[in-house]
N, C-alpha and C positions, 0 to 999 in steps of 0.2 A: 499473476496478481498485479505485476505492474501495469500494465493494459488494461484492467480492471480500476487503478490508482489512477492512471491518465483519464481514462474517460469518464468517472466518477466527478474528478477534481471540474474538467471543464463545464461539467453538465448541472453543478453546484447553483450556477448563476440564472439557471433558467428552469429551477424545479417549483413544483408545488409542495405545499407541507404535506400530504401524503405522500408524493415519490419522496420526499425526506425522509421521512419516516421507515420506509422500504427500505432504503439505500443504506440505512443507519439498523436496522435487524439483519440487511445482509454484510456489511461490514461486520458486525458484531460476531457474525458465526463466523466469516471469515478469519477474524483477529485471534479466536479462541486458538485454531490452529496454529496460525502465524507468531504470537505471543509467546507459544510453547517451543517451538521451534529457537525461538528469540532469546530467551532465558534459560532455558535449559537443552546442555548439550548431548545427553542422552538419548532426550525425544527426537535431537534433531537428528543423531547420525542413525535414530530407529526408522523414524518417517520419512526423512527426505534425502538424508548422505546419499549418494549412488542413483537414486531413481532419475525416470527420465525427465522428471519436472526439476530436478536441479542441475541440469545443463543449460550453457546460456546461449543463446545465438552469438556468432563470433563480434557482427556489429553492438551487439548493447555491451558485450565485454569490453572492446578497445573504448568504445563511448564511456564507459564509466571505470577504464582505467582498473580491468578485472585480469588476472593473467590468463595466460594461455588453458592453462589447465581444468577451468570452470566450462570449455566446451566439450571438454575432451570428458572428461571426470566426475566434472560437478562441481558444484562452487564447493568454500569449505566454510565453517563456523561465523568466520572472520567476514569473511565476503558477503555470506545471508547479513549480518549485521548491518552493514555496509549498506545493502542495498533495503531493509529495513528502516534504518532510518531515513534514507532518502524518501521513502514512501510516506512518514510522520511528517518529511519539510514539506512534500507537496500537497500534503492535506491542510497542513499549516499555510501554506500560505494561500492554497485557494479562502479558505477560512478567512486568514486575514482581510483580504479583498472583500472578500462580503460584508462583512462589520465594517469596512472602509467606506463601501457604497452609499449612496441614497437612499438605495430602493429598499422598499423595507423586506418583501420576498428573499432577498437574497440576504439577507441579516438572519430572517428567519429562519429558512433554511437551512442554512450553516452552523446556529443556535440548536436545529431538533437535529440534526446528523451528530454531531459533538457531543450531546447531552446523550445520546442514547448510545453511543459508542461503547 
């Protein structure tokens, strides 16, 4: 998801309001999961505790200050949150940059991804 979060956030600046719109129903299905996961720890240790989608590569762990254990094991509770909100700052701030800009595309766009989130 976060590779999904990085190249979403850059590709923000040079979409059309249709790819908006896409981007923002597939976000939307994305979150439902990720949401649940987020809020409640239940769903998290049913869907994602253990599997092989919550182990981290060693480099994004030392990059964001994750311990050891998230390669080996799996991230835990703590750590999804962690790396959850980071995902909200860089949506946030592509966001912000758009509403900063000139161009009105890039307002737009950032306007129907957010609204339909």
């Amino acid at each position: 998801i976060d590779n999904i979060v990085n190249a979403a956030t850059g590709s923000l600046y040079s979409m059309t309001e249709d790819e908006a719109g896409n981007l923002a129903i597939f976000f939307h299905e994305i979150w439902k999961s990720v949401n649940s996961w987020r809020y409640d720890n239940d769903a998290f240790s049913t869907e994602l505790k253990g599997s092989p989608g919550s182990k981290l590569s060693k480099a994004y762990a030392e990059a964001n200050s994750i311990g050891d254990h998230s390669t080996t094991d799996g991230i835990t509770h703590d750590d999804f949150k962690s790396i959850y909100t980071q995902w909200h700052n860089k949506i946030g701030v592509s966001a912000i940059g758009c509403f900063a800009s000139s161009e009105y595309m890039h307002t737009r766009a950032a306007l129907i991804v957010l609204s339909r989130i």
